[in-house]
C-alpha positions as CSV (number, residue, x, y, z in Angstrom):
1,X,10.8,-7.7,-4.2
2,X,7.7,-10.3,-3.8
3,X,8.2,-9.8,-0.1
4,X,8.2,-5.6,0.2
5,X,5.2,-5.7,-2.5
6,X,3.1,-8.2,0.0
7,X,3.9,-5.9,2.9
8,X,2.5,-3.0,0.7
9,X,-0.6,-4.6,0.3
10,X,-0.8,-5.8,3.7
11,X,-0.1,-2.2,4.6
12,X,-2.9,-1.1,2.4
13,X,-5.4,-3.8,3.4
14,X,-4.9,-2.3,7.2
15,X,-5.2,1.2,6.1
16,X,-8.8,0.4,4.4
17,X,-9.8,-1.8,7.6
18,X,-8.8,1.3,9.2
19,X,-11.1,3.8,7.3
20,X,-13.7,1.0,7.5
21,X,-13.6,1.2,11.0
22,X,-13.7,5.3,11.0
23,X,-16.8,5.4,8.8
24,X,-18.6,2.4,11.6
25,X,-17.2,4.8,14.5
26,X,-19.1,7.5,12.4
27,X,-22.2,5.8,11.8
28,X,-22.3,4.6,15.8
29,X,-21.6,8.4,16.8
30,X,-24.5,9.5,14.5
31,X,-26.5,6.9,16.1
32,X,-25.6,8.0,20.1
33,X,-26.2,11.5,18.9
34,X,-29.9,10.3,17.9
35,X,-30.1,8.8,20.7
36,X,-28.9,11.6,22.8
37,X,-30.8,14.0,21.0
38,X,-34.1,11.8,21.9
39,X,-32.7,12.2,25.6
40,X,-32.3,15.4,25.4
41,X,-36.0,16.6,23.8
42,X,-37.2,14.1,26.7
43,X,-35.5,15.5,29.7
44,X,-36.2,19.5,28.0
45,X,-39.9,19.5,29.9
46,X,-37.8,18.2,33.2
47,X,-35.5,20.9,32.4
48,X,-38.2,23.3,32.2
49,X,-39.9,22.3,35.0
50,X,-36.6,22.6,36.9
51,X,-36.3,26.0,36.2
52,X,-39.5,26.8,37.0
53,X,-39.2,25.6,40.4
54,X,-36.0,27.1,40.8
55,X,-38.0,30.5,39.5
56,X,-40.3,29.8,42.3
57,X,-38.3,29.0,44.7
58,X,-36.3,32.4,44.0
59,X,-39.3,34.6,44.0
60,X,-40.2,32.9,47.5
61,X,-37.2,33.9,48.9
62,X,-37.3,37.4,47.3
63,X,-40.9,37.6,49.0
64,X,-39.2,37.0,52.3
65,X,-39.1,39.6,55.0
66,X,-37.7,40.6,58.2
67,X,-40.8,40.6,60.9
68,X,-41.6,44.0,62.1
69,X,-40.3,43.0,66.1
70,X,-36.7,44.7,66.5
71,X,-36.1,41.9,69.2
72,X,-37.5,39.0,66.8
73,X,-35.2,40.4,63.9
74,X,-32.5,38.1,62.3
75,X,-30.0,39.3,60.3
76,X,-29.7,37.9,56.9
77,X,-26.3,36.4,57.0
78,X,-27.6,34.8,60.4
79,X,-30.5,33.5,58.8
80,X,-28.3,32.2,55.7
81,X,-26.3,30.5,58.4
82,X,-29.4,28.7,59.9
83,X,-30.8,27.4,56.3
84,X,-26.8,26.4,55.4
85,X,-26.5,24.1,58.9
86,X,-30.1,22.9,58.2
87,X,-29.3,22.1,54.1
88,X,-25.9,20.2,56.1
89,X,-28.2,18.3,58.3
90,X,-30.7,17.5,55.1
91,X,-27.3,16.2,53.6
92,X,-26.3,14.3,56.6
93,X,-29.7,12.5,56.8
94,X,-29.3,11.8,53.2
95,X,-25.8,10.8,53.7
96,X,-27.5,8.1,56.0
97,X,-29.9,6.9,54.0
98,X,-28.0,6.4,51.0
99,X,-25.8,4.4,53.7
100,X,-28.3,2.7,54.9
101,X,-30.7,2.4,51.5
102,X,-27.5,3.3,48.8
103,X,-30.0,6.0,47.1
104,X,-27.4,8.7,46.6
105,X,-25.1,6.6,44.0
106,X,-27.9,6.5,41.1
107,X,-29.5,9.7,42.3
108,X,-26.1,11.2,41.8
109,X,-25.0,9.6,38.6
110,X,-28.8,10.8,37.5
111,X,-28.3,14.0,38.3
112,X,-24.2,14.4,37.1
113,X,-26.3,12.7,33.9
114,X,-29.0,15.5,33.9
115,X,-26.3,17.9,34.3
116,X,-24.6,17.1,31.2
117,X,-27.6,16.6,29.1
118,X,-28.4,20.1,30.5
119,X,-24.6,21.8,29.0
120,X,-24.5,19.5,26.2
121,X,-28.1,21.5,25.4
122,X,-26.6,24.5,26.0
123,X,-23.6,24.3,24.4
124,X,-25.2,23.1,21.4
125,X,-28.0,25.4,21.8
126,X,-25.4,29.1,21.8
127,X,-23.6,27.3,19.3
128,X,-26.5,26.7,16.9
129,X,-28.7,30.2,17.7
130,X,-27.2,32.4,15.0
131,X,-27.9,29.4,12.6
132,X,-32.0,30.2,13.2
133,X,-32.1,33.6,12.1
134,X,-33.6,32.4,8.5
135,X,-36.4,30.8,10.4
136,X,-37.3,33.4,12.8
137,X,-37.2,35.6,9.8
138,X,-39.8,33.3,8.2
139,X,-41.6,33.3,11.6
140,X,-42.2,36.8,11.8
141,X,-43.2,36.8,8.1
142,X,-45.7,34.6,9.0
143,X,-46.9,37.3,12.3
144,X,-46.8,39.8,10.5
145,X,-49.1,37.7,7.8
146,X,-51.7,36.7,10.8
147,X,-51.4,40.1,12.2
148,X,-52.8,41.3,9.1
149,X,-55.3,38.7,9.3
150,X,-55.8,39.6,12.9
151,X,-56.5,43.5,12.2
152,X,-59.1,42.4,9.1
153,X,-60.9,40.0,10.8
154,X,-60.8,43.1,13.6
155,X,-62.1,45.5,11.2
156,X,-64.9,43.5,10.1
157,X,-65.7,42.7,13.5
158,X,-66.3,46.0,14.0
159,X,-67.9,46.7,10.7
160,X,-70.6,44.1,11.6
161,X,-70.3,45.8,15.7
162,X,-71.3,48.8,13.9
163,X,-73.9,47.8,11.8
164,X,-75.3,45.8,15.2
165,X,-75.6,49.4,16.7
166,X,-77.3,50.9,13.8
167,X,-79.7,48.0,14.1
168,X,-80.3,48.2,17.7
169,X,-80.4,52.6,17.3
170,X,-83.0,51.9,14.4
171,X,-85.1,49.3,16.4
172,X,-85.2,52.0,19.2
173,X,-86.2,55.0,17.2
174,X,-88.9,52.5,15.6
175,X,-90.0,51.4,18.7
176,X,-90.4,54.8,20.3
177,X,-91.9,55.8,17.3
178,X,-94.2,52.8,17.7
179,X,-95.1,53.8,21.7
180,X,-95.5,57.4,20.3
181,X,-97.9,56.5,17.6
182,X,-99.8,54.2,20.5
183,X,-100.3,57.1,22.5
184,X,-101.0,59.3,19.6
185,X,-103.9,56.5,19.1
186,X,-104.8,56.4,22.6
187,X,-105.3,59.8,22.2
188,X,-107.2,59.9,19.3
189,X,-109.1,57.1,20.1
190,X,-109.9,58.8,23.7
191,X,-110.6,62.1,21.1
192,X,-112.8,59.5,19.0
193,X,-114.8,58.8,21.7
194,X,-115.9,62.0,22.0
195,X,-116.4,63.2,18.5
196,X,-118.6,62.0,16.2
197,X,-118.4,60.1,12.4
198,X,-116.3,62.6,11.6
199,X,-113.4,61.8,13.9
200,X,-114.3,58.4,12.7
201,X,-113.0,59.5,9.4
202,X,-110.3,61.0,10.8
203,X,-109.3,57.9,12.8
204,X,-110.0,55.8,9.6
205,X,-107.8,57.9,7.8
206,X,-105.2,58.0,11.1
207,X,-105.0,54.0,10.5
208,X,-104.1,54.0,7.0
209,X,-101.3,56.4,7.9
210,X,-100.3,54.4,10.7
211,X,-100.5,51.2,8.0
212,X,-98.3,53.3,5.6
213,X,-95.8,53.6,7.9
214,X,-95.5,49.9,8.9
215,X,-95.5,49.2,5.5
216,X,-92.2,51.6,5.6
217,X,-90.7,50.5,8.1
218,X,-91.0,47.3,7.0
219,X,-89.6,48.1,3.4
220,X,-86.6,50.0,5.6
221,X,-86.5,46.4,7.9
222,X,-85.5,44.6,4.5
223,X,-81.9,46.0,3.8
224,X,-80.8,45.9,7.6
225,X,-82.0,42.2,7.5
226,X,-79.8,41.6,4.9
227,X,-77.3,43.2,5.9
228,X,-77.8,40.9,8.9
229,X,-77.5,38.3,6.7
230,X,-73.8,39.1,5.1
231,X,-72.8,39.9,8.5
232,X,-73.6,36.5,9.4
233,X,-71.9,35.2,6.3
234,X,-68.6,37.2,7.2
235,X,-68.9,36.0,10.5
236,X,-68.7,31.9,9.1
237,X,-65.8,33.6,6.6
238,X,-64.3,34.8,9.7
239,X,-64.5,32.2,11.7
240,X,-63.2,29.3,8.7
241,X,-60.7,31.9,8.2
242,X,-59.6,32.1,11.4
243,X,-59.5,28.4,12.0
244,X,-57.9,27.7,8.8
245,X,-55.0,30.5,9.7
246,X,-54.9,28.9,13.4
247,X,-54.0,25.4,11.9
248,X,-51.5,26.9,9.6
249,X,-49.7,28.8,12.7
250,X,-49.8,25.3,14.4
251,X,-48.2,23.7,11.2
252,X,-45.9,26.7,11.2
253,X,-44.7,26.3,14.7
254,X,-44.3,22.3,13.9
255,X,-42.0,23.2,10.8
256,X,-40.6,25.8,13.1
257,X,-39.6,23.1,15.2
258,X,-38.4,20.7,13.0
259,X,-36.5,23.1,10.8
260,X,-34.7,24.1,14.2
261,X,-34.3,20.2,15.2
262,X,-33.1,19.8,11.3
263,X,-30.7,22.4,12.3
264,X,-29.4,21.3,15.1
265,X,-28.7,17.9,13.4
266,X,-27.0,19.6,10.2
267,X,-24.8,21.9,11.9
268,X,-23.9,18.4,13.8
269,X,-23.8,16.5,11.0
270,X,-21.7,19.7,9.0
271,X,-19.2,19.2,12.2
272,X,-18.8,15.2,11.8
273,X,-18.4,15.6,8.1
274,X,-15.3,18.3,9.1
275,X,-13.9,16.5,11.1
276,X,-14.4,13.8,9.0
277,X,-13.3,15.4,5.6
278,X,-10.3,16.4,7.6
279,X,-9.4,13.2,8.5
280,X,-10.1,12.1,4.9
281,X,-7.8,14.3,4.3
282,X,-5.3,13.7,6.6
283,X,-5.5,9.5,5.0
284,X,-5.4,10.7,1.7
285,X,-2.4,12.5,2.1
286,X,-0.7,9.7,4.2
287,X,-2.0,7.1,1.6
288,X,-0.5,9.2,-1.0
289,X,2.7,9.5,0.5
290,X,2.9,6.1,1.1
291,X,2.0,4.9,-2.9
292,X,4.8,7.6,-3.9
293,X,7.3,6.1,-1.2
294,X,6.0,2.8,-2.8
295,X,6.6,3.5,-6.2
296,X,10.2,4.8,-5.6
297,X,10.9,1.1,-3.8
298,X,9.7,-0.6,-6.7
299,X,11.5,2.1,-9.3
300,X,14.7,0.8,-7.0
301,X,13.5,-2.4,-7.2
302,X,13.5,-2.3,-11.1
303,X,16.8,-0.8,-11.2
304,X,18.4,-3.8,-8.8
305,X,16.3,-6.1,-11.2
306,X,18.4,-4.7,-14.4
307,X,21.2,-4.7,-12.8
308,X,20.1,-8.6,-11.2
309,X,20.2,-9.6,-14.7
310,X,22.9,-7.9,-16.5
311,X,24.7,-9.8,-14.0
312,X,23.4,-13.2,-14.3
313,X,23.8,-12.1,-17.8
314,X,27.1,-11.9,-17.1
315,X,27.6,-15.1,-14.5
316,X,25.6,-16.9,-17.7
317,X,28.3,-16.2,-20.2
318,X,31.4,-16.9,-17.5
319,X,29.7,-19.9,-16.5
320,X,29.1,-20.9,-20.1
321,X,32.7,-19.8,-20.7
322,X,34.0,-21.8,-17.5
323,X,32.3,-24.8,-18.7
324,X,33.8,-24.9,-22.0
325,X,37.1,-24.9,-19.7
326,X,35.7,-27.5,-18.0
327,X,35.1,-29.8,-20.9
328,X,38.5,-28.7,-22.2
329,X,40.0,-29.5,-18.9
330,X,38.0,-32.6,-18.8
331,X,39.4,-33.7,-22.7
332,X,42.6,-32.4,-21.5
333,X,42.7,-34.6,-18.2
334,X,41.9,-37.8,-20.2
335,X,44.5,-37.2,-22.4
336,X,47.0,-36.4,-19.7
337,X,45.4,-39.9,-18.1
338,X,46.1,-42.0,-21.3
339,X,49.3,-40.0,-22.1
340,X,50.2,-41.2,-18.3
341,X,49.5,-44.7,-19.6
342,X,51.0,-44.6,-22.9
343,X,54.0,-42.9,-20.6
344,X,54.0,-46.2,-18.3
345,X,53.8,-48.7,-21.1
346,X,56.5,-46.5,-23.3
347,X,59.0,-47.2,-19.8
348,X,58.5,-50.7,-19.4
349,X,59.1,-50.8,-22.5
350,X,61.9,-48.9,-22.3
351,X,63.0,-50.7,-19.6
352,X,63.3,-53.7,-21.2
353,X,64.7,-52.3,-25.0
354,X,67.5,-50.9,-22.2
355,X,67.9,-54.3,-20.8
356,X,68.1,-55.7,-24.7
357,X,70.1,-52.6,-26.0
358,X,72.9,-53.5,-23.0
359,X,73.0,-57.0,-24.2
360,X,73.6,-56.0,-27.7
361,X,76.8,-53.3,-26.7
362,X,78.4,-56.0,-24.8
363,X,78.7,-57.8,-28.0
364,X,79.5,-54.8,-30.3
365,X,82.2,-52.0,-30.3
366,X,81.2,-48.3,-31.3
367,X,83.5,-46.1,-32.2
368,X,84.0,-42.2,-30.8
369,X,81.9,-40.5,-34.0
370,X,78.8,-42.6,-33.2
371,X,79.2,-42.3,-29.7
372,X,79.3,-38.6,-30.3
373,X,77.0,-38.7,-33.1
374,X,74.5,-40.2,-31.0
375,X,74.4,-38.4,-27.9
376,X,73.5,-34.9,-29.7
377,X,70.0,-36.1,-30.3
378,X,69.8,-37.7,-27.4
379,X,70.5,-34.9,-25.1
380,X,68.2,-32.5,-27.4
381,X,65.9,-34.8,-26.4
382,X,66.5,-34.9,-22.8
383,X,66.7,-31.1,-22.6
384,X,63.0,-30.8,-24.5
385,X,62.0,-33.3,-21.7
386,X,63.3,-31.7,-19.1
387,X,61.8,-27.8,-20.3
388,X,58.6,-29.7,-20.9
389,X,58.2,-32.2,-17.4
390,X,59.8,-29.9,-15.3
391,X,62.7,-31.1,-12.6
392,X,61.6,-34.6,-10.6
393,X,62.7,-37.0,-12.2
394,X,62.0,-40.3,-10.7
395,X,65.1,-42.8,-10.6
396,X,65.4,-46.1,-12.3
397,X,66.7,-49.1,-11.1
398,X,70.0,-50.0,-12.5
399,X,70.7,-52.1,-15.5
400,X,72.5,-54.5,-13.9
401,X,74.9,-55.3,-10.8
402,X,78.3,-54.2,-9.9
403,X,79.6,-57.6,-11.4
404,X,77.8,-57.4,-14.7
405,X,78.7,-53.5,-15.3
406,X,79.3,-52.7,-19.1
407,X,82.6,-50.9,-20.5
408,X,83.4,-47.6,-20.8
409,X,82.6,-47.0,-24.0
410,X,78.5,-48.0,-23.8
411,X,78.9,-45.7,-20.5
412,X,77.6,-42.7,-22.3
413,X,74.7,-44.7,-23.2
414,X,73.6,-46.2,-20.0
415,X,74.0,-42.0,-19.0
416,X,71.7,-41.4,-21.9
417,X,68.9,-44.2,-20.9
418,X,68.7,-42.8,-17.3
419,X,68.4,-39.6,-18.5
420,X,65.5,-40.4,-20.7
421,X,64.0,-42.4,-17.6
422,X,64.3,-39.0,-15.7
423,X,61.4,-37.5,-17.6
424,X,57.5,-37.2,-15.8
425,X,54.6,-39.2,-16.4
426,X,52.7,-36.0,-17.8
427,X,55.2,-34.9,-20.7
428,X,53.3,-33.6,-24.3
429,X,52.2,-35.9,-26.7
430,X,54.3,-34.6,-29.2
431,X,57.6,-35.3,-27.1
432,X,56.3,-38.6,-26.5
433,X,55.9,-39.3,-30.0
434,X,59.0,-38.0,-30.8
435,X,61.4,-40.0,-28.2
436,X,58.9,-43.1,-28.6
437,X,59.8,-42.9,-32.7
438,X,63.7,-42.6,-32.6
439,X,63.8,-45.2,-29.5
440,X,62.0,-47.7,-31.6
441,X,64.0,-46.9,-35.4
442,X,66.8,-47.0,-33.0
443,X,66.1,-50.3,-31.2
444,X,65.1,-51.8,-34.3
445,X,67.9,-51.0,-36.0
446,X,70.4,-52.4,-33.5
447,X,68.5,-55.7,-33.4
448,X,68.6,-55.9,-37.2
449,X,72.0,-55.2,-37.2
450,X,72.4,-58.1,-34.3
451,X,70.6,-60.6,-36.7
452,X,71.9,-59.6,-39.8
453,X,74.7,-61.2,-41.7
454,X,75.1,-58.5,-44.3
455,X,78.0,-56.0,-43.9
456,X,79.3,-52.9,-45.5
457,X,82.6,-52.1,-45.2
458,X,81.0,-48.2,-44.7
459,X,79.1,-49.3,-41.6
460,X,81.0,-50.2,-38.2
461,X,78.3,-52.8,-38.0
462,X,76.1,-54.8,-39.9
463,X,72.6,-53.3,-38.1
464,X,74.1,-49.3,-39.3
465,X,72.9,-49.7,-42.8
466,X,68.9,-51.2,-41.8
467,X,69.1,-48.4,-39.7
468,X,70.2,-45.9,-42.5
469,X,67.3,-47.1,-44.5
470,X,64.7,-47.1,-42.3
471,X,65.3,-43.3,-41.6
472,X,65.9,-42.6,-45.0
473,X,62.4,-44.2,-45.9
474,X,61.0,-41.8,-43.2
475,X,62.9,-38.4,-44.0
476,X,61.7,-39.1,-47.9
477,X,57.8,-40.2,-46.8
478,X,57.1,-38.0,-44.4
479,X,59.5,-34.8,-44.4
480,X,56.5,-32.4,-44.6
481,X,55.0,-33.4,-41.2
482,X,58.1,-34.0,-39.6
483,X,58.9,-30.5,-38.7
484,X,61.7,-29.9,-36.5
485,X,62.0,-33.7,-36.5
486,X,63.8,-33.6,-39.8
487,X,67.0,-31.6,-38.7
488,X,67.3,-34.6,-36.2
489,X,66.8,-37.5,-39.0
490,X,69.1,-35.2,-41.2
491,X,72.0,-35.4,-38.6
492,X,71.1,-39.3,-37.7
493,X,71.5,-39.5,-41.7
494,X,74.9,-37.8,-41.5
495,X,76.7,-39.6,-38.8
496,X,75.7,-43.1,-40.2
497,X,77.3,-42.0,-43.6
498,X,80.2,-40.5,-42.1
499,X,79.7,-37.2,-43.6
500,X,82.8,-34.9,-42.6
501,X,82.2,-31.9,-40.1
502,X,81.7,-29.2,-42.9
503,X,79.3,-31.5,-44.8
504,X,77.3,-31.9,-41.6
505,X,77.3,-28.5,-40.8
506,X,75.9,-27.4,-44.0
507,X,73.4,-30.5,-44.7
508,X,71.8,-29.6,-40.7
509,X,71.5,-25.3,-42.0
510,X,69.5,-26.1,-45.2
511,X,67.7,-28.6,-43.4
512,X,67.0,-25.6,-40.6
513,X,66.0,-22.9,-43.2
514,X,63.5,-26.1,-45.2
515,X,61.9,-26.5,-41.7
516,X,61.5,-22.8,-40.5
517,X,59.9,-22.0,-44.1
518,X,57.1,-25.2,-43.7
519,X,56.5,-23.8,-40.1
């Protein structure tokens, strides 16, 4: 799980690299654009020129004709003919000299350059047209405003045009009235001459008149000079006017200019962002599949987790459970290994109480009952021995040799101490205890019986009654914990005593049903 959620944010790292790297590839296109766009408004007068040339050098050719001599006369397509082989032998000699000089290689990357400058103009300029219809709106707002202008400043141009003429048609009347009145005082001074003081008078009176009418004409002279003088101050109005609407049509065409640069660059700009919100987009999208994909894993991942530790939940409590085994394996196998041991030292021992036992039937006689008698626990024994040890029994060497082979009435026991030497190393504790007991009363008893002098006429031999005791003592000490071990001391009791068959039979039942209701 660590490892898929550090390849997620590897894989998330990369993806942000990756936009980084799309906005830097933005901001470097913006900046080529600028740069092109400077290109571009510095090869637009070469451009212009270009086309004026081309302009020219169409009307030239337009302003071609034939010369008026039928036998000098080319046709056209001959005369094409004769410009195309003389543009190939241009193109040859500049093949040459860009051999020669290697000219053509940046004249022609210049020109492929110009070229492309020249469509990417284009292009951008039909794309962008229909975006300046706001400002050539605003720009004939503006025409119409200085036409208006135009047609005042016409008007009071010829309002103050007007008011020149009137001048000029007044200053004529006055001075033909002037050159009148001179000749009507030529002629009344000529008429003076020749009258007397009376014409004097006259002429006296002729002067005043003439005085009267300067001062008139000079009282008329005031309004017209200033009206002369407003004229001249609409004039100045006219002319600040003017200059002031000239430098706003200049500052109009600048804004004009740079509002259709501005445009140029927004529409641009409005395409990058597309483009550029598209791919946005387009990341988003991917990004957001990839966090849902992501989630899912790590729901899965969560799930496995659960399901991770119900199952070591699990593997805890078996392992806990397998090492309680363990340790009761463990326990188990050292009391198998000292069980083993006790096993070893309880057949040496054996051995040797065999090797005594022998020695004491050669020197006694038994009779059939205890024979009998005795080899009824004995084989109980050997049967819980074998169910318990299983079937390998491991053989025993033999008592003794051919020549010192007992008779055939201890021949049952010998039968029953190779049997009991038959049994594995691994048999239960409580068999053990069991067979380890009743050997060892028995043994006992036989070598008491050996050594003692006392004698019952009841007993066969003297060792029968110690013997009798000694399980007596037992069956009334410890008859509770003896269990199924009492029904054995019970019929040990009986064949020592010489109960009869019937007795026997009933002392071993209520000894059965005591037993089966303690257990």
């Amino acid at each position: 799980m660590l490892e898929s959620i550090d390849r997620l944010a590897e894989i998330c790292r990369l993806r942000s690299e990756a936009v980084k790297e799309l906005r830097d590839s933005t901001n470097a296109l913006l900046k080529e654009k600028e740069s092109l766009q400077s290109e571009i408004d510095t090869f637009s007068p070469i451009k212009a020129s270009c086309e004026r040339s081309c302009s020219s050098f169409k009307a030239s050719l337009s302003r071609l004709k034939p010369p008026p001599d039928d036998k000098l006369y080319v046709s056209p397509i001959l005369e094409r003919d004769r410009i195309l082989s003389r543009i190939e032998q241009v193109a040859a000699k500049c093949d040459e000299a860009s051999v020669n000089y290697d000219f053509s290689a940046p004249f022609d990357s210049l020109v492929s350059m110009m070229q492309w400058f020249l469509d990417t103009g284009d292009h951008r300029w039909q794309s962008h047209q229909a975006s300046f219809g706001i400002l050539d709106k605003k720009y004939h707002l503006l025409e119409k405003r200085l036409e208006e202008k135009m047609r005042e400043v016409d008007r009071l141009s010829e309002l103050s045009l007007s008011e020149e003429e009137a001048k000029i048609s007044r200053r004529k009347d006055a001075a033909a009235f002037f050159a009148e009145m001179e000749n009507i005082f030529e002629q009344l001074s000529s008429q003076m001459c020749q009258m007397d003081i009376p014409v004097l008078g006259a002429s006296s009176e002729c002067l005043g008149g003439l005085v009267s009418v300067c001062s008139q004409l000079k009282h008329l002279d005031e309004p017209l000079l200033r009206k002369e003088e407003f004229l001249n101050c609409l004039r100045l109005a006219y002319g600040s006017m003017l200059s002031s609407l000239e430098s706003e049509a200049l500052k109009f065409n600048e804004e004009l200019s740079n509002s259709k640069e501005k445009a140029c660059t927004i529409d641009a700009l409005k395409a990058r962002l597309v483009s550029n919100d598209s791919q946005t987009q387009m990341l988003h999208i991917a990004l957001q599949k990839l966090f849902d994909s992501v989630a899912h894993d790590f729901d899965q991942i969560q799930y496995r987790l659960c399901k991770f530790e119900s199952v070591i939940g699990d593997m805890r409590s078996s392992l806990s459970q397998l090492d309680s085994a363990l340790q009761e394996k463990h326990s188990l196998s050292q009391d198998l290994t000292s069980l083993r041991a006790r096993n070893e030292n309880l057949e040496t021992e054996m051995l040797s109480k065999q090797k005594e036992l022998e020695l004491l039937r050669r020197t006694s006689v038994w009779s059939d009952w205890e024979q009998d008698e005795l080899a009824a626990p004995v084989d109980g024994i050997s049967t819980l021995c074998t169910i318990f040890l299983g079937s390998s029994p491991r053989e025993t060497p033999d008592l003794g040799t051919n020549a010192h082979r007992p008779r055939d009435d201890t021949y049952e026991r010998d039968k029953v101490g190779r049997i009991t030497s038959y049994a594995r190393i691994d048999f239960g504790l409580t068999i053990g205890c069991h067979c380890s007991t009743l050997y060892s009363a028995f043994q006992a008893q036989e070598r008491k019986r050996f050594d003692s002098v006392d004698f019952h006429p009841l007993f066969a031999e003297p060792t029968e009654a110690e013997y009798l005791k000694n399980i007596l003592y037992r069956y009334m000490t410890e008859r509770e914990l003896l269990g199924r071990e009492s029904v054995t001391l019970a019929k040990a009791i009986a064949a020592v005593v010489k109960f009869s068959p019937s007795q026997t039979r009933l002392v071993l039942l209520k000894e059965e049903s005591r037993s089966a209701t303690t257990w």
